[in-house]
N, C-alpha and C positions, 0 to 999 in steps of 0.2 A: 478483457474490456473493463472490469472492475477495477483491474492495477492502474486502467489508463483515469478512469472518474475519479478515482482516491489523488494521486500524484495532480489532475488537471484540478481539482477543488484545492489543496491544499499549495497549488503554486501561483493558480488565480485569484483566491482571495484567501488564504491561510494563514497571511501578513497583514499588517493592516498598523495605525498611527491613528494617536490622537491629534486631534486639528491643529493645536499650537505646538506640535513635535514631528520633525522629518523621520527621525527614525522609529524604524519595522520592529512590530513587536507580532507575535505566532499569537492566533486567538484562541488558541488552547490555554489558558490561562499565563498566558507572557511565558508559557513552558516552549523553548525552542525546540528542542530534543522532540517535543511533539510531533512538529511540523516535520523534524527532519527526519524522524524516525519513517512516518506516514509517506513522507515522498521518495526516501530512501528505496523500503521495500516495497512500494510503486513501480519503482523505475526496475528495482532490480525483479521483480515478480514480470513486467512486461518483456523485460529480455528473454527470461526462463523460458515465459511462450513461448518468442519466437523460436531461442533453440529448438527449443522439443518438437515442436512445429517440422522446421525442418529434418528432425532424425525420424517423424514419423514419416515424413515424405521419400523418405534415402530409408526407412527400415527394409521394404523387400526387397533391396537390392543389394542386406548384407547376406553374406551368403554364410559366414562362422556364426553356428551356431551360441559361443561362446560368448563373441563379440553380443550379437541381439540380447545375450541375459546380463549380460551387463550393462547396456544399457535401458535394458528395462529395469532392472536393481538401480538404476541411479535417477532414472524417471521417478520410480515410486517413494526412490529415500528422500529427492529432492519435493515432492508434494506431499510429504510427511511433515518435513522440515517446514514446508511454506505453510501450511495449514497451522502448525503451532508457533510459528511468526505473526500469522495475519489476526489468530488468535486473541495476541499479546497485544498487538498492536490496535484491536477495536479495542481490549479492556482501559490499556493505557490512554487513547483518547477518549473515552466515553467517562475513563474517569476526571480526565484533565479539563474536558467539555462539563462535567457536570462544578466543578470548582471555578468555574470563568464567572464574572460578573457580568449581568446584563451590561452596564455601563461602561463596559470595558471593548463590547465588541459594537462597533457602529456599523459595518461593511462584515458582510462573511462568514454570518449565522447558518443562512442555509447552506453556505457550502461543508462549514464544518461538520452541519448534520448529515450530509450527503454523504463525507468522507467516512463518517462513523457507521454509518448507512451500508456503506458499499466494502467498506472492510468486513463488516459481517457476515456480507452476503459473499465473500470471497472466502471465509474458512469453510465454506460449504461447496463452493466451486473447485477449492483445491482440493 
């Protein structure tokens, strides 16, 4: 649920234009790599779920012992892994958030704080 707020803030209002200019600029400080980074492993943290989701639903019906530790070995390496992503990824916006110019962001203050928000609250969930 966190991967899905981080990824919906930053694809809702994570862009954003000044009035006399069409093009999108990331309100992480015009840093794109922000935005993309943040909805990148959004998107890729929400599929992780689903997978896992469904090996936990097909777990008691592996019957090789072998096979079940290995996928518990790749459950726990892969939210080892996403824990020190998600990490990276609130330091990196929080730091990019805190370089932004008020004047810079007219639309999609509180989303960005939501996204910073909710990535934090995701290295705890992973």
């Amino acid at each position: 649920v966190f991967a899905l707020i981080v990824f919906a803030c930053l694809v809702g209002e994570g862009y954003t234009n000044v009035p006399s200019s069409p093009q999108l600029f990331c309100v992480f400080n015009h840093n794109e790599d922000a935005c993309r980074y943040g909805i990148g492993i959004g998107i890729l943290a929400f599929l992780a779920c689903i997978f896992f989701f469904t090996v936990d639903i097909y777990f008691p019906q592996i019957s090789n012992t072998t096979d079940r530790k290995y996928l518990v070995l790749v459950d726990l390496g892969f939210s080892g892994l996403w824990t020190l992503l998600w990490f990276i990824g609130f330091c990196f916006l929080a730091n990019q958030w805190s370089w932004t110019r008020a004047e810079d962001v007219h639309v999609g203050a509180d989303s960005a704080r939501a996204a910073i928000t909710f990535s934090f609250f995701s290295i705890f969930s992973w």
